[in-house]
C-alpha positions in Angstrom: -25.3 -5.9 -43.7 -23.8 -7.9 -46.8 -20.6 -8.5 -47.0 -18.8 -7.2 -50.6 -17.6 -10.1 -52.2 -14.4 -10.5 -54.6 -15.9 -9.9 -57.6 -19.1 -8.4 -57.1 -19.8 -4.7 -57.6 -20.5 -2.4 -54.4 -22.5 0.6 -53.5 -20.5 3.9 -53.1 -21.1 7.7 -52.8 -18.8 10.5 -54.1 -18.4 13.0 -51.5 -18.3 16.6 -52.9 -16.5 18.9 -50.9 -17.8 22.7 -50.4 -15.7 25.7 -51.6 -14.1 25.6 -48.4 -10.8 25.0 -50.3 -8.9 27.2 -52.9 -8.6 26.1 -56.5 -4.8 26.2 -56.7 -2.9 25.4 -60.2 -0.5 22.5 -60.1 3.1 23.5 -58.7 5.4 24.8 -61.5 9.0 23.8 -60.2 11.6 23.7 -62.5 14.2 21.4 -60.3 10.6 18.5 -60.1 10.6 16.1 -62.4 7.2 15.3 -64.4 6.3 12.5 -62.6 6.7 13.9 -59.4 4.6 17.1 -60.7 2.0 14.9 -60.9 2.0 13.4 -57.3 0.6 10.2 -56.0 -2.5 9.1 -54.8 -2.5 8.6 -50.8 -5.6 6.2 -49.4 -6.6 7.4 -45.5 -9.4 4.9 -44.4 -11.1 7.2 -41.5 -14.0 6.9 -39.4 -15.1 9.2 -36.4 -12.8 7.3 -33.8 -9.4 9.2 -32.4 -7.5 6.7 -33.7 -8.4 7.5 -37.5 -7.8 10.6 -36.3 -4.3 10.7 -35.2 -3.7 8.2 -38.4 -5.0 11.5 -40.7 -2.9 14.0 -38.6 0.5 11.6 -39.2 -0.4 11.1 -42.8 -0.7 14.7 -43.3 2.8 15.2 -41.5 5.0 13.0 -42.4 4.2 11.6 -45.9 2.4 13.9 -47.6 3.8 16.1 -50.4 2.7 18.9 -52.6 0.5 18.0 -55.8 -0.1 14.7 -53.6 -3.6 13.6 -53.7 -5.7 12.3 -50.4 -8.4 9.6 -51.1 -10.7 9.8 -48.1 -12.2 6.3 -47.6 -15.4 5.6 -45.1 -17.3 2.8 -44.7 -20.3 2.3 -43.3 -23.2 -0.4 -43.4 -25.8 1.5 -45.7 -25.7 4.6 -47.5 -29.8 5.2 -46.8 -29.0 6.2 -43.0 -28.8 9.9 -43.3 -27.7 10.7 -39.8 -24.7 8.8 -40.5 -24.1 10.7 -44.1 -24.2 13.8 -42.9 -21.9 13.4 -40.0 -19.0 11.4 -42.5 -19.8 14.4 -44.5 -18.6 16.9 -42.1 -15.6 15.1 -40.7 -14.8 14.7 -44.6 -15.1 18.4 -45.4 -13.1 19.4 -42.1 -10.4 16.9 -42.8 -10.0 18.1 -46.6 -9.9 21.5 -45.2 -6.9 20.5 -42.6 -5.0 18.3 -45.1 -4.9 21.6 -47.6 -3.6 23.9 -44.5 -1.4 22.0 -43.9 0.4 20.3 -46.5 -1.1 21.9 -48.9 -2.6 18.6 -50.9 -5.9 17.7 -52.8 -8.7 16.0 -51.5 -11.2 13.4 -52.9 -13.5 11.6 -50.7 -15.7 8.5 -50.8 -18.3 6.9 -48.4 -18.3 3.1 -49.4 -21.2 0.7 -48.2 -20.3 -2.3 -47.0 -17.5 -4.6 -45.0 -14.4 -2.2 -44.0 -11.7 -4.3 -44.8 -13.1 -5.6 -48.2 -14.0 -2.1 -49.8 -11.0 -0.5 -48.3 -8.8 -3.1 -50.4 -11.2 -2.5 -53.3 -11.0 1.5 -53.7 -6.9 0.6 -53.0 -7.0 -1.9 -56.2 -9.2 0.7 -57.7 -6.9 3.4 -57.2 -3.6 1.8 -57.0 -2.4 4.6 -54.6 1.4 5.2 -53.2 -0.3 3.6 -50.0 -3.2 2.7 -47.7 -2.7 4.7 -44.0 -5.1 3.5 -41.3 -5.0 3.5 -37.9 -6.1 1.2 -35.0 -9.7 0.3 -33.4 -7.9 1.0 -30.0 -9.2 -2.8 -29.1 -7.7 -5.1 -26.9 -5.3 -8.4 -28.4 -8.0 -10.6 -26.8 -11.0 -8.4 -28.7 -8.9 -8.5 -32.2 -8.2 -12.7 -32.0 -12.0 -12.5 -31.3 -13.9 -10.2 -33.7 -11.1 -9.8 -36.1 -9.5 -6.5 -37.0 -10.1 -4.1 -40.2 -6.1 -3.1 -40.1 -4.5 -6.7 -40.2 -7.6 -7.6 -42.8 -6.2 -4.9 -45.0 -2.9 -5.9 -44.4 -3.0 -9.4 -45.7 -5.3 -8.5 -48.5 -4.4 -5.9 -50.0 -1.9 -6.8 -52.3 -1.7 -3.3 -54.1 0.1 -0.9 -52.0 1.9 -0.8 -49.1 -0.3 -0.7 -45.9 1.0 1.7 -43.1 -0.7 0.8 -39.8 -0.3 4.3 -37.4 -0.5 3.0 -33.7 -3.4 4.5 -31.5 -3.2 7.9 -29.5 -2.4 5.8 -26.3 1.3 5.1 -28.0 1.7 9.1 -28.0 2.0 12.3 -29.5 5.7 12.4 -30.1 4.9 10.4 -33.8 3.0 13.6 -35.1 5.0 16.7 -34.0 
């Protein structure tokens, strides 16, 4: 696997969801302002683990809006392993279809090759989104120091958005209901 570097261009693949979801017309309320209308653009970096999970499920709870917009962000080492596709491609379609059941917002979803922490800042200074949620690896402090951690790579680097960092399951339930 190649790392993405600074200013090199990387490999990505533009998820399109099924018709799972209802086309619904943007929100006509007189007391919004036009700005708000629009909404802002919310990065969720996910993968299959529990963590990314429960970082989805707070997302969708406590900071989401209506006529917000969810970037789905996944990356993996190659986009030729097909196994791998398809399975990002479910999760993708099932979280799309949560995030409109519940909150009611707009999904858009990409599966980016390469280094997590790198593209993840890249779609974020792509994107320039209201923020970039991700959760934890679940991994031990000795384990981070060691290998290094996507979350605090993201949270040194990217200089674009705010990055929200949702502790693992282990810290508890009580943070999404």
């Amino acid at each position: 696997m190649e790392t993405v570097m600074e200013d090199e261009e990387y490999n990505w693949s533009e998820v399109k969801l099924h018709s799972l979801i209802p086309i619904v017309p943007e929100p006509e309320l007189d007391r919004e302002t036009g700005e708000r209308r629009r909404g802002r653009d919310i990065v969720i970096a996910i993968d299959h683990g529990p963590n990314s999970k429960h970082a989805f499920d707070w997302a969708v709870t406590h900071l989401c809006r209506l006529a917000d917009t969810l970037h789905l962000v996944h990356a993996v080492s190659s986009l030729k392993n097909e196994i791998v596709y398809e399975a990002t491609q479910g999760l993708i379609e099932k979280l799309a279809v949560e995030a409109f059941s519940v909150a009611m917002v707009k999904t858009v979803a990409r599966i980016v090759e390469g280094d997590a922490g790198k593209v993840i800042c890249k779609e974020a200074e792509r994107l320039k989104p209201s923020a970039v949620v991700m959760g934890t690896r679940g991994r031990g402090i000795i384990q981070s120091v060691l290998q290094g951690s996507v979350a605090e790579y993201c949270l040194h680097n990217c200089k674009i958005a705010p990055v929200i960092i949702v502790p693992g399951k282990e810290a508890g339930e009580v943070s999404v209901i």
